[in-house]
KOLKOL-402835 format. One record per residue: chain; residue in three letters; y, x, z of N, C-alpha, C in turn. Coordinates in Angstrom, 2 decimals, m for minus. Last residue first. Example, Ala and Ser with C-alpha at 12.3 -4.5 7.8 and 13.67 -1.06 7.14 Angstrom:
BEGIN
A, SER, m2.25, 12.85, 7.08, m1.06, 13.67, 7.14, 0.03, 12.90, 7.87
A, ALA, m5.69, 13.19, 7.80, m4.50, 12.30, 7.80, m3.30, 13.20, 7.80
This chain:
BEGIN
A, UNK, 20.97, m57.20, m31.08, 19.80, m56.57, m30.15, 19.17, m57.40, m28.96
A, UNK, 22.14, m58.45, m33.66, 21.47, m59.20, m33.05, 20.12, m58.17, m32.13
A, UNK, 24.31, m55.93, m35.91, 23.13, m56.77, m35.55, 22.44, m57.05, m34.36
A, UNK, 27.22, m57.69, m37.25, 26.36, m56.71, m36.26, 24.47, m57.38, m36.02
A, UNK, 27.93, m57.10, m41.04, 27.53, m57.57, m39.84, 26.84, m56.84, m38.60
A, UNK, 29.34, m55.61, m42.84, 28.63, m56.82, m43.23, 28.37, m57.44, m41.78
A, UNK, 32.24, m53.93, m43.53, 30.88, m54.01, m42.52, 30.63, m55.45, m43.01
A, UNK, 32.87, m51.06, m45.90, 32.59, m52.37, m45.29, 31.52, m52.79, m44.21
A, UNK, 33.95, m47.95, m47.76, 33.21, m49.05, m46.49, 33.68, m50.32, m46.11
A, UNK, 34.32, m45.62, m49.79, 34.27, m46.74, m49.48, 33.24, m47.35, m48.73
A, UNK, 35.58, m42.21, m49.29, 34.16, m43.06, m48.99, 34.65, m44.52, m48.95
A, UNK, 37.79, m40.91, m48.62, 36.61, m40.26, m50.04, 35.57, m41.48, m50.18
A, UNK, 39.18, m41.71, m46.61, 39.55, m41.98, m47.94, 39.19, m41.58, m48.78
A, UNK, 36.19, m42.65, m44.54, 37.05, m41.66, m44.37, 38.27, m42.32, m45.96
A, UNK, 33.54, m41.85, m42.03, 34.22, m42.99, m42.60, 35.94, m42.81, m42.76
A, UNK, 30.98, m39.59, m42.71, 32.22, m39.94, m42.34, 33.01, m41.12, m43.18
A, UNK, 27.17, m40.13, m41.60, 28.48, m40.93, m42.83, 30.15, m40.54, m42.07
A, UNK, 25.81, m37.48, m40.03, 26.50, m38.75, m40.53, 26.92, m39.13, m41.46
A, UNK, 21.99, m36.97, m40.93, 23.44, m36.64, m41.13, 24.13, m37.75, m40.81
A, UNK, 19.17, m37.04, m39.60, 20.13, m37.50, m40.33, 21.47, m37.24, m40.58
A, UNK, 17.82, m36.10, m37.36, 17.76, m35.38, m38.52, 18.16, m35.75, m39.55
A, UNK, 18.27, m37.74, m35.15, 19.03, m36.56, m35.51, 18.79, m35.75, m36.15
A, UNK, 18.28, m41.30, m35.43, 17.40, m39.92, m35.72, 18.00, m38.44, m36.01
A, UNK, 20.37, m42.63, m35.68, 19.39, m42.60, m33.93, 18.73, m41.29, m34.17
A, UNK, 23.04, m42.02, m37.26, 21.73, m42.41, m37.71, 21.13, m41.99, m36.09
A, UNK, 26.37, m43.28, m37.55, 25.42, m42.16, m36.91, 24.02, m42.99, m36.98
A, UNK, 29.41, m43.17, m39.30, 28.18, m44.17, m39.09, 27.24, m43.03, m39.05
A, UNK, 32.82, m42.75, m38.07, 31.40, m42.35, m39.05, 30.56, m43.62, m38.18
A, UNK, 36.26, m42.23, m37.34, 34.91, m43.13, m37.57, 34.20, m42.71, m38.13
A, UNK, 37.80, m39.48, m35.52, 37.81, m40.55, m36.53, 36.79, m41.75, m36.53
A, UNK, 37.89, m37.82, m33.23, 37.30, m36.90, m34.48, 37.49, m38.53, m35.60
A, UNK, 38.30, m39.93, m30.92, 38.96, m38.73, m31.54, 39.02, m37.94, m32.70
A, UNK, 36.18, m42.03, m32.37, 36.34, m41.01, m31.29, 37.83, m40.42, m31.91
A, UNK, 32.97, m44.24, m32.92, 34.65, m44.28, m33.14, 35.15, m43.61, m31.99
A, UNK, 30.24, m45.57, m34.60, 31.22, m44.67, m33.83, 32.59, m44.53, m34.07
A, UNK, 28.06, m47.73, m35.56, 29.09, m47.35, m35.90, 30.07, m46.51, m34.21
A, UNK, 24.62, m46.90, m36.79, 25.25, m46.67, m35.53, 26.74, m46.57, m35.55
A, UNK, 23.03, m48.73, m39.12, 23.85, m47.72, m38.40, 24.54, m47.74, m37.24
A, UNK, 21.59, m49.37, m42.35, 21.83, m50.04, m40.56, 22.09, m48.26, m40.18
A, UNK, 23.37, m49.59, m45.39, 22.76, m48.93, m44.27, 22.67, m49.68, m43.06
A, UNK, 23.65, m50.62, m49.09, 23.56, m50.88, m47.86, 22.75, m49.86, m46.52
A, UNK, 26.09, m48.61, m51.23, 24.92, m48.86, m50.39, 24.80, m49.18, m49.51
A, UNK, 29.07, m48.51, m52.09, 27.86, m49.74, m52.56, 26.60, m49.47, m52.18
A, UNK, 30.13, m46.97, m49.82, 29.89, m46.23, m51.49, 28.85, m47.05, m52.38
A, UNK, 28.18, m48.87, m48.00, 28.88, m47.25, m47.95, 28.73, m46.95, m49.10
A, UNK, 28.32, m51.56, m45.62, 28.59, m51.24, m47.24, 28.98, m50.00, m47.60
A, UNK, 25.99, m52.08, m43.05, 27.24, m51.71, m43.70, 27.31, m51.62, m45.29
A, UNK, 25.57, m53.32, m39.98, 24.72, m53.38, m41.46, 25.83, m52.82, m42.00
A, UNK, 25.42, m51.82, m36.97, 26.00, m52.36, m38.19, 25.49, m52.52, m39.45
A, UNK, 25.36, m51.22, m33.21, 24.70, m51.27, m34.58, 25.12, m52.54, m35.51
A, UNK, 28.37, m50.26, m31.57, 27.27, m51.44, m31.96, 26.70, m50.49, m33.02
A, UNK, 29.80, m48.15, m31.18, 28.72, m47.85, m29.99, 28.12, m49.02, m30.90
A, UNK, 33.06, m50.05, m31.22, 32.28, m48.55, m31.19, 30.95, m48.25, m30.67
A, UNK, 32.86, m52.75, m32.72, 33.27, m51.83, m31.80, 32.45, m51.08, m31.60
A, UNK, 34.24, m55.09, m35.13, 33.03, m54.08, m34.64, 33.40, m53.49, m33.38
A, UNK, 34.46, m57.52, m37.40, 35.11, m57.21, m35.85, 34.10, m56.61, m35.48
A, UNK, 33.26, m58.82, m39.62, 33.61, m57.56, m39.55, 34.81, m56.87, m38.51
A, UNK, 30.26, m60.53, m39.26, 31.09, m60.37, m38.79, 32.03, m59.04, m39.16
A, UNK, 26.85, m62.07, m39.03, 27.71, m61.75, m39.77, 29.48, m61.54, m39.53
A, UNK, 24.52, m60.76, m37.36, 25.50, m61.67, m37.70, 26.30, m61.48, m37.90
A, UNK, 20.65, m60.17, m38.33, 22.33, m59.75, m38.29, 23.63, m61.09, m38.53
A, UNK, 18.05, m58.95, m37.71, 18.63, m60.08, m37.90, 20.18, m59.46, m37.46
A, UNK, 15.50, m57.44, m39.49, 16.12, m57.27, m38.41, 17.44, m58.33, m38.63
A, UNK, 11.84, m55.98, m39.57, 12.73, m56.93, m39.95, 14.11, m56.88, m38.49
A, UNK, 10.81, m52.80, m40.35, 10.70, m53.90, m39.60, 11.75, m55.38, m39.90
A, UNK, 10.04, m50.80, m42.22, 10.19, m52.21, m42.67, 9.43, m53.60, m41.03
A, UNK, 10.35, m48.26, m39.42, 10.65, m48.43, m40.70, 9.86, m49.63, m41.69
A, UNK, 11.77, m49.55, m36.71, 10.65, m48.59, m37.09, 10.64, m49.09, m38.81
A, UNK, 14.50, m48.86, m34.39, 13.99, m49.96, m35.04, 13.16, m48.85, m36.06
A, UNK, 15.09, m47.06, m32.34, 15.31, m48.39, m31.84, 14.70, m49.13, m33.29
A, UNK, 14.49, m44.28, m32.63, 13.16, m45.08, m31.66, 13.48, m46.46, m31.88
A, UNK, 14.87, m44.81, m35.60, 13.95, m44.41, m34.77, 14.95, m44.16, m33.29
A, UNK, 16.73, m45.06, m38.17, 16.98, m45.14, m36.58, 16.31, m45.43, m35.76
A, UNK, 15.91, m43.56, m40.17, 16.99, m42.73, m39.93, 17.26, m43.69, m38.26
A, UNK, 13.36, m44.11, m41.56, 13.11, m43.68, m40.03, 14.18, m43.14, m39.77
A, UNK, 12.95, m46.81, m43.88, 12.84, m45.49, m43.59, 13.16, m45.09, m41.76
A, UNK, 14.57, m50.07, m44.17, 13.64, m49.05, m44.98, 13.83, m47.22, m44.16
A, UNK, 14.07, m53.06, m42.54, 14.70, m51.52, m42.41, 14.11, m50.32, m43.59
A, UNK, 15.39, m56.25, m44.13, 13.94, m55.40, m43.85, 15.01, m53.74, m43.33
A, UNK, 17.45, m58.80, m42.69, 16.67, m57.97, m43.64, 16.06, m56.68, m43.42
A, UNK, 18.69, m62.25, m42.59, 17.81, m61.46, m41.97, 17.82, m60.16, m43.16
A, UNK, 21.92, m63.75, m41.42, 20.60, m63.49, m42.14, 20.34, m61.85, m41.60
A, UNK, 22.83, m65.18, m38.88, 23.31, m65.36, m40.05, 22.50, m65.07, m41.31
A, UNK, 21.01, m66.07, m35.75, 21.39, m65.03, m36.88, 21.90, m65.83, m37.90
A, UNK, 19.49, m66.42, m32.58, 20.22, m67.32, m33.34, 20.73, m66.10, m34.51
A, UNK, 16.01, m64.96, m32.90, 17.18, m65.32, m33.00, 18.51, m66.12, m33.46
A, UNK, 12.35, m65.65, m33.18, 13.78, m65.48, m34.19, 14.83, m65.98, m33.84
A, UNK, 9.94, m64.39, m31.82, 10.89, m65.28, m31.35, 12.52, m64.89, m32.53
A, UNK, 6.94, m63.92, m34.18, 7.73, m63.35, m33.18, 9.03, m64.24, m32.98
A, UNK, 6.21, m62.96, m37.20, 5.54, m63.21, m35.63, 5.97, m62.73, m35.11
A, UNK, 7.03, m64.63, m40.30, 7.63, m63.40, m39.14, 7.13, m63.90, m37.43
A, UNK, 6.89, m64.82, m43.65, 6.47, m65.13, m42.49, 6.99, m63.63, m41.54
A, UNK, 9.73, m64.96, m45.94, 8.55, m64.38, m45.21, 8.10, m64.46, m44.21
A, UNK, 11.60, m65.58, m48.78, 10.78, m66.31, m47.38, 9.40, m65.53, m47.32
A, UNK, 14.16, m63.71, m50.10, 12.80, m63.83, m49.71, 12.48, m64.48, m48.78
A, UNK, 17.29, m64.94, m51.02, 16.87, m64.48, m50.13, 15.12, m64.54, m50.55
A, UNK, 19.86, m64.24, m53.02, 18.61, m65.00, m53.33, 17.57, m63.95, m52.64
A, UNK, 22.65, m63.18, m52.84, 22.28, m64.31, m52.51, 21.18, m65.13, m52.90
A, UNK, 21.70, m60.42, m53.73, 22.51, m61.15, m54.29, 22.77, m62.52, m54.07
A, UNK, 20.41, m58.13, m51.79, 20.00, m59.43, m52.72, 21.55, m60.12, m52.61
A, UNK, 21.61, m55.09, m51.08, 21.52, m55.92, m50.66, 21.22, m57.24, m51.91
A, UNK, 20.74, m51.70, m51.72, 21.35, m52.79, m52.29, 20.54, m54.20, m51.73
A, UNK, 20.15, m48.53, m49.48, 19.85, m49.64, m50.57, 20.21, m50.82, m50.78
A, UNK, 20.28, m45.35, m48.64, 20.56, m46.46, m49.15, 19.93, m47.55, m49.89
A, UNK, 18.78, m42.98, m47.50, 19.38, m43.24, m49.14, 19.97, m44.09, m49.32
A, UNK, 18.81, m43.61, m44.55, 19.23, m42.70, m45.21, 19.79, m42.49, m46.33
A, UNK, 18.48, m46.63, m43.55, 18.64, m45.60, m42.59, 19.37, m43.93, m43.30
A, UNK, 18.70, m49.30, m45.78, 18.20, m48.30, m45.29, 18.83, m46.96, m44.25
A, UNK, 17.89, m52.72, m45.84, 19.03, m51.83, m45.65, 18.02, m50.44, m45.06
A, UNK, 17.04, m55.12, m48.46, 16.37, m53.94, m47.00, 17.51, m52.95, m46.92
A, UNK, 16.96, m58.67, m48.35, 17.01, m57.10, m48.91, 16.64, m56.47, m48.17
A, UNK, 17.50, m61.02, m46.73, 18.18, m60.54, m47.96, 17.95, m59.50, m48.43
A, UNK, 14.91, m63.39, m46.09, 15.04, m61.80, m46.14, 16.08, m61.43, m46.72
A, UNK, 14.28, m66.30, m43.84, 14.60, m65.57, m45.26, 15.13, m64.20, m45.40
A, UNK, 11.44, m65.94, m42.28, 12.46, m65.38, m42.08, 12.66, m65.34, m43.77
A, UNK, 9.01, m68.57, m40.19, 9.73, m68.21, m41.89, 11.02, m67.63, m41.44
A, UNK, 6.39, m68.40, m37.80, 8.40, m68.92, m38.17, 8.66, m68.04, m39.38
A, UNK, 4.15, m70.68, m36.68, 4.60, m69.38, m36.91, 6.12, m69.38, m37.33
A, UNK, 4.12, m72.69, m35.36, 3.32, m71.98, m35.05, 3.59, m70.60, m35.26
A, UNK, 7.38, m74.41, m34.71, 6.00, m73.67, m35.25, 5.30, m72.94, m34.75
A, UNK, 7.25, m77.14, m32.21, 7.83, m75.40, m31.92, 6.99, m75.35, m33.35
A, UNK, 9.04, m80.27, m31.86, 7.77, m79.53, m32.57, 8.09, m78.19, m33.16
A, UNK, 9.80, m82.25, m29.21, 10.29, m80.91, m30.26, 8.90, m80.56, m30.54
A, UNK, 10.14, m85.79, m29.41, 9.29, m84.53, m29.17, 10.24, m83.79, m30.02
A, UNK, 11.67, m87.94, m28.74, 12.32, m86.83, m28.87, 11.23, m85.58, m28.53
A, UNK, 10.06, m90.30, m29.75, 10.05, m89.64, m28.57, 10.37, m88.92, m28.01
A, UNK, 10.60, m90.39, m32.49, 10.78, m91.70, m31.69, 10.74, m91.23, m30.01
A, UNK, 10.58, m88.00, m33.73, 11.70, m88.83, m33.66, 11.95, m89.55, m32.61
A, UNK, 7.35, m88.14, m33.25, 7.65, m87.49, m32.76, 9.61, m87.41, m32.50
A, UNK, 6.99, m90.44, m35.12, 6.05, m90.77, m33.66, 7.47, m89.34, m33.24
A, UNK, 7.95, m89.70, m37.54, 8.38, m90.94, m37.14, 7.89, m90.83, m35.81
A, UNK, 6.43, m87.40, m37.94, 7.49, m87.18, m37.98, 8.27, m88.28, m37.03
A, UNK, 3.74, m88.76, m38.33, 3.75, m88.20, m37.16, 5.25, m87.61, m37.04
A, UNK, 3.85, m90.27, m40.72, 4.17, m91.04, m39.55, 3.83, m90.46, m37.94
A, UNK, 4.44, m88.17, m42.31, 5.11, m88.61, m41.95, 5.40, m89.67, m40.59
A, UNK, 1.64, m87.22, m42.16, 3.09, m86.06, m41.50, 4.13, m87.09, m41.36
A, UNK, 0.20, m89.23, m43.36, m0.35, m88.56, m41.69, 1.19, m87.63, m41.51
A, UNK, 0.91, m89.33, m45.70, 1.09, m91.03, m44.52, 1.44, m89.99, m43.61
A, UNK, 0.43, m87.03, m46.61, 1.97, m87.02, m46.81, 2.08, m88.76, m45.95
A, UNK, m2.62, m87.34, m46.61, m2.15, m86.12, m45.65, m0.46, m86.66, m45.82
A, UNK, m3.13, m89.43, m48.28, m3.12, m89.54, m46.43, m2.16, m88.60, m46.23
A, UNK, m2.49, m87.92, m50.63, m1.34, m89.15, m50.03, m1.98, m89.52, m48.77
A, UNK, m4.50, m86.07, m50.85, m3.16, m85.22, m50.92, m2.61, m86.33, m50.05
A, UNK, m6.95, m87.98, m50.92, m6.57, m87.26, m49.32, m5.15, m86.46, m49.37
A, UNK, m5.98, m91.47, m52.22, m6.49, m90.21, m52.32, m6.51, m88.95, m51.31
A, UNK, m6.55, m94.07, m50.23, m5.54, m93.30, m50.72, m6.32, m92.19, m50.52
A, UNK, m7.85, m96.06, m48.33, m7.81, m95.78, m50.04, m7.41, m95.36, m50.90
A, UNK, m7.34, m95.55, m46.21, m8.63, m95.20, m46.64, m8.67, m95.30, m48.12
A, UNK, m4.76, m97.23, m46.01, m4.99, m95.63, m45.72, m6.29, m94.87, m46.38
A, UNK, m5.40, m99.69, m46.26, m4.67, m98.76, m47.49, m4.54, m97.16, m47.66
A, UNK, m6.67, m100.03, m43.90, m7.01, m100.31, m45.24, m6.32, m99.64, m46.26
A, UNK, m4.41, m99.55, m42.34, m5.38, m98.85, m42.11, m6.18, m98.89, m44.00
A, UNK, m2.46, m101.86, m42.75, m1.93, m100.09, m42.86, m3.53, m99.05, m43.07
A, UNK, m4.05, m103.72, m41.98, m3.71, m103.33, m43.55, m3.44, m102.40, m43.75
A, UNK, m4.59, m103.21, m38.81, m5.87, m103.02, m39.87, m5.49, m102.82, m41.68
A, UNK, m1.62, m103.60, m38.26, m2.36, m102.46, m38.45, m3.29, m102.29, m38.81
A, UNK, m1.77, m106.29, m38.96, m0.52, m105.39, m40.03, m1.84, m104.16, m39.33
A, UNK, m3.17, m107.59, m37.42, m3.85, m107.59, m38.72, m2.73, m106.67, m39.34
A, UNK, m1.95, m106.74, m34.82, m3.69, m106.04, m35.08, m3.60, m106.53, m37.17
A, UNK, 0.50, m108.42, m35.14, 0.23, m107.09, m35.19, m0.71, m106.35, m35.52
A, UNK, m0.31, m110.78, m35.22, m0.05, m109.92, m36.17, m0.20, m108.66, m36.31
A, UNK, m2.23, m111.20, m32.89, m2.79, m111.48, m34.33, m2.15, m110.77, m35.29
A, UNK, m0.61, m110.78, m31.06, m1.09, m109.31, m31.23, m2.04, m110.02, m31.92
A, UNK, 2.99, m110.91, m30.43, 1.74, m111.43, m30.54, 0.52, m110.44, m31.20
A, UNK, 3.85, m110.49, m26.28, 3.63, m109.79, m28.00, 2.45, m110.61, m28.65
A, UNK, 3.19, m110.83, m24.13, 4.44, m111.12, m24.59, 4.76, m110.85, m25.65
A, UNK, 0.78, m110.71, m22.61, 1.52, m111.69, m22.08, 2.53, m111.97, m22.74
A, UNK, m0.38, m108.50, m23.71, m1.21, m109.91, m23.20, m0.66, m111.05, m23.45
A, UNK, 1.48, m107.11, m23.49, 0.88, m107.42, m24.60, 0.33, m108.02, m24.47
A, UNK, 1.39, m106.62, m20.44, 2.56, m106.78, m20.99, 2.44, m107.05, m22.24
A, UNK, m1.47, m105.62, m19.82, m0.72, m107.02, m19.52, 0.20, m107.80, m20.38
A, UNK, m2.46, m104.07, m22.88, m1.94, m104.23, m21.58, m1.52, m105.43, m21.28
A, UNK, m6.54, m104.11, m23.79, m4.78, m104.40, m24.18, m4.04, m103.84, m22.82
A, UNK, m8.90, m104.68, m23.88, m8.64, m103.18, m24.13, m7.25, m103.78, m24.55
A, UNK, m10.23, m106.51, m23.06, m9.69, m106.33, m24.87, m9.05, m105.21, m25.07
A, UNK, m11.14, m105.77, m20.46, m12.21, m106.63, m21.39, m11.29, m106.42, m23.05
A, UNK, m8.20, m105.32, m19.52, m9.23, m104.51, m19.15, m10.01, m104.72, m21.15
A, UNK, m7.29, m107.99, m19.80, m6.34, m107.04, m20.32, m7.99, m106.00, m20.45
A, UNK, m8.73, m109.48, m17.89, m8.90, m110.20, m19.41, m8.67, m108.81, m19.95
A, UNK, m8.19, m108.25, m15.37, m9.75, m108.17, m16.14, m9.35, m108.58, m17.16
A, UNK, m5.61, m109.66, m15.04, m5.94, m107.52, m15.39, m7.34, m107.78, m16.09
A, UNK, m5.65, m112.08, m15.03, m5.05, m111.61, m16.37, m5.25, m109.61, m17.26
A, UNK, m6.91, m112.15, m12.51, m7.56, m111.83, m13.66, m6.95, m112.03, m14.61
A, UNK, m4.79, m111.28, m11.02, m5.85, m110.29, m10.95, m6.97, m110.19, m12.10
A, UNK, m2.68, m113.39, m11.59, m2.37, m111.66, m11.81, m3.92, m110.77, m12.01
A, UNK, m4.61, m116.14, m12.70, m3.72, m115.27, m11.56, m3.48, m114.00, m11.86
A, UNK, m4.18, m118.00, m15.68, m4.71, m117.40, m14.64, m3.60, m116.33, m14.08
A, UNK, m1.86, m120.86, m16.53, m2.31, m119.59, m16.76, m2.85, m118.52, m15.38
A, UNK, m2.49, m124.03, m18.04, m2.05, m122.65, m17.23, m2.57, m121.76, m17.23
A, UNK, m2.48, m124.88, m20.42, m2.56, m126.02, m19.37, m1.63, m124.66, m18.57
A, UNK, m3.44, m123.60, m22.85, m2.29, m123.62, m22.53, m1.37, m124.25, m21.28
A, UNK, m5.90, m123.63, m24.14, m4.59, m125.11, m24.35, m3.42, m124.77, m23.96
A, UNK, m6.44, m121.65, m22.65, m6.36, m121.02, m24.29, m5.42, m122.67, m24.85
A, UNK, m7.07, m122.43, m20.28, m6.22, m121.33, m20.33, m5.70, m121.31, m22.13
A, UNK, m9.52, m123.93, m20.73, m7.79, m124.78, m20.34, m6.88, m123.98, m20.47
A, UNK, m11.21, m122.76, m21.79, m10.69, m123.65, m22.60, m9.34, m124.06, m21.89
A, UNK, m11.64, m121.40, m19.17, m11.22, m120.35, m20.21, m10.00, m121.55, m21.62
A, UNK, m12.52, m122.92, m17.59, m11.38, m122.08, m17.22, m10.27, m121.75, m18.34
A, UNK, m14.94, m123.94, m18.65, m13.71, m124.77, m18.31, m12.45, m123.85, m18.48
A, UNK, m17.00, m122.66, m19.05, m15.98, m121.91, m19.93, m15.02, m122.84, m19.56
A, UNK, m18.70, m121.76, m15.86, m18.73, m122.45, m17.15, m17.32, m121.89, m17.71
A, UNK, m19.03, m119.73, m14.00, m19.84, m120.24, m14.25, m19.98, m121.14, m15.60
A, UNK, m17.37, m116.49, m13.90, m17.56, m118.04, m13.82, m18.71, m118.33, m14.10
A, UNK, m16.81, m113.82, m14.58, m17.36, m114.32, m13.18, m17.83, m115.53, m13.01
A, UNK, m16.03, m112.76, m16.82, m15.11, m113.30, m15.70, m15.66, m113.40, m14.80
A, UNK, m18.10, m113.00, m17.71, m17.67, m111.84, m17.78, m16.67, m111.99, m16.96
A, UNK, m18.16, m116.07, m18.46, m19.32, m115.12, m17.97, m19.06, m114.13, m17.78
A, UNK, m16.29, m116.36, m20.13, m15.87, m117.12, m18.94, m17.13, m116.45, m17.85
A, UNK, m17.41, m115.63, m22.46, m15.81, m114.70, m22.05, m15.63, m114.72, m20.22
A, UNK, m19.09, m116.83, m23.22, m19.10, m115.41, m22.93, m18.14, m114.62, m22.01
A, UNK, m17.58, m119.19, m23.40, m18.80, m118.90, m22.24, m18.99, m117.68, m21.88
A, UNK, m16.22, m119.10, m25.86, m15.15, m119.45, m24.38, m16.35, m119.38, m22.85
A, UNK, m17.53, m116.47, m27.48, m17.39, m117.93, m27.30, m16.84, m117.93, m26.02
A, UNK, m16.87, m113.42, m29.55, m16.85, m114.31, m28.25, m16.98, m115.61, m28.07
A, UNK, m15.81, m111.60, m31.27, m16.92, m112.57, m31.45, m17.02, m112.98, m29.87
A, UNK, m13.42, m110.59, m30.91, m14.57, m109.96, m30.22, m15.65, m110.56, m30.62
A, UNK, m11.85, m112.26, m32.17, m12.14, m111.17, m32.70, m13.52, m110.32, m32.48
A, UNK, m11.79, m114.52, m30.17, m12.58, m114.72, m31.38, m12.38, m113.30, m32.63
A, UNK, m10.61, m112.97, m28.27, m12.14, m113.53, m27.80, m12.73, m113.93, m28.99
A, UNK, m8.17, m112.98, m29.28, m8.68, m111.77, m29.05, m10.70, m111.99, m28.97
A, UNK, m6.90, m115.41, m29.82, m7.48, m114.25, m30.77, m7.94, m113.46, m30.51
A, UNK, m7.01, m116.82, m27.57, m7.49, m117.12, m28.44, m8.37, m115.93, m29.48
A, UNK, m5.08, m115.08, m25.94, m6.50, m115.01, m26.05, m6.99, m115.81, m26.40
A, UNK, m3.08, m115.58, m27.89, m3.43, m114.10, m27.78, m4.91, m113.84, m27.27
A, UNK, m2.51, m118.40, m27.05, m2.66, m117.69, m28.75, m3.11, m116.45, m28.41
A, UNK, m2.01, m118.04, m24.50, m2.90, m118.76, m24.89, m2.97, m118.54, m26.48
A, UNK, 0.64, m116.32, m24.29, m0.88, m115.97, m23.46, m1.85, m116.67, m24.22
A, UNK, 2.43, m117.74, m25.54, 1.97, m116.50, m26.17, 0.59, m116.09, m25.64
């Protein structure tokens, strides 16, 4: 393999077996011609200079053939350049998909897509999407969640500010004191669900909200807690 490899490499370089054997140190190309027959093979130190001089590693020097290889990657290349720039760009992701697979890179985004179901509101209410979420960009660390959706209005000030986004998992095992996405009389709310002596309601942070009593005048459901 040694002696095919630098064969090819020295006659890639345009090289003659003098040039090569001149760069070595020698004086004539004996060395070089007996090495490339195959007679034997030079010492560790200058198999490094050869490696060095072709810009290879030993271990490719010595055990790969690297006619094919170099000519498959000059074709890959060739074809690359001749592809319109939409089909580089779909080579270039993919065979950075394949590089990054191969190495167990994780690739963080830059930024992170929240699908949206709707906007739950703090006071009036409002109706949750029908299982056809919005993709919206969102700056900032996104939780493990079931789904996401917007706050409309200021019924729970200080803890969340009006169309912030807010992530909820989905569950209707509650306990007293969580915040809840809810279903009240077919409007969606985020809320404070309570539970006392006096019964259940849903309490707004902002005490210029009224509660919800949760009661046999009022239909309710919980959709989920949400992710503080």
């Amino acid at each position: 393999m040694f002696a095919n490899n630098l064969k090819y490499l020295r006659e890639k370089h345009n090289m003659d077996q003098l040039d090569l054997a001149i760069k070595l140190g020698r004086k004539n190309s004996s060395s070089v011609s007996e090495w490339e027959k195959g007679k034997y093979t030079p010492k560790i130190a200058v198999l490094n200079d050869i490696a060095e001089i072709f810009d290879v590693s030993i271990t490719d020097l010595m055990n790969k053939d690297l006619s094919t290889e170099t000519e498959s990657r000059d074709s890959l290349l060739r074809i690359y350049d001749n592809l319109q720039p939409n089909r580089q760009r779909v080579v270039y992701e993919t065979a950075e998909q394949q590089y990054n697979e191969q190495n167990n890179v994780v690739e963080l985004p830059t930024n992170n897509e929240v699908e949206i179901y709707g906007a739950v509101s703090a006071g009036t209410g409002e109706y949750l999407l029908d299982g056809k979420p919005e993709l919206v960009e969102y700056d900032g660390d996104v939780p493990t969640h079931d789904f996401a959706v917007v706050v409309n209005g200021d019924s729970m000030l200080p803890l969340f500010e009006d169309k912030q986004i807010i992530f909820v998992n989905k569950t209707k095992d509650v306990r007293s004191g969580q915040i809840v996405i809810a279903n009240y009389d077919h409007q969606a709310y985020v809320k404070k669900f309570m539970r006392d002596e006096n019964g259940c309601r849903l309490v707004s942070l902002n005490k210029k909200y009224s509660d919800l009593p949760i009661n046999e005048e009022h239909e309710m459901s919980i959709f989920g807690v949400v992710v503080l």
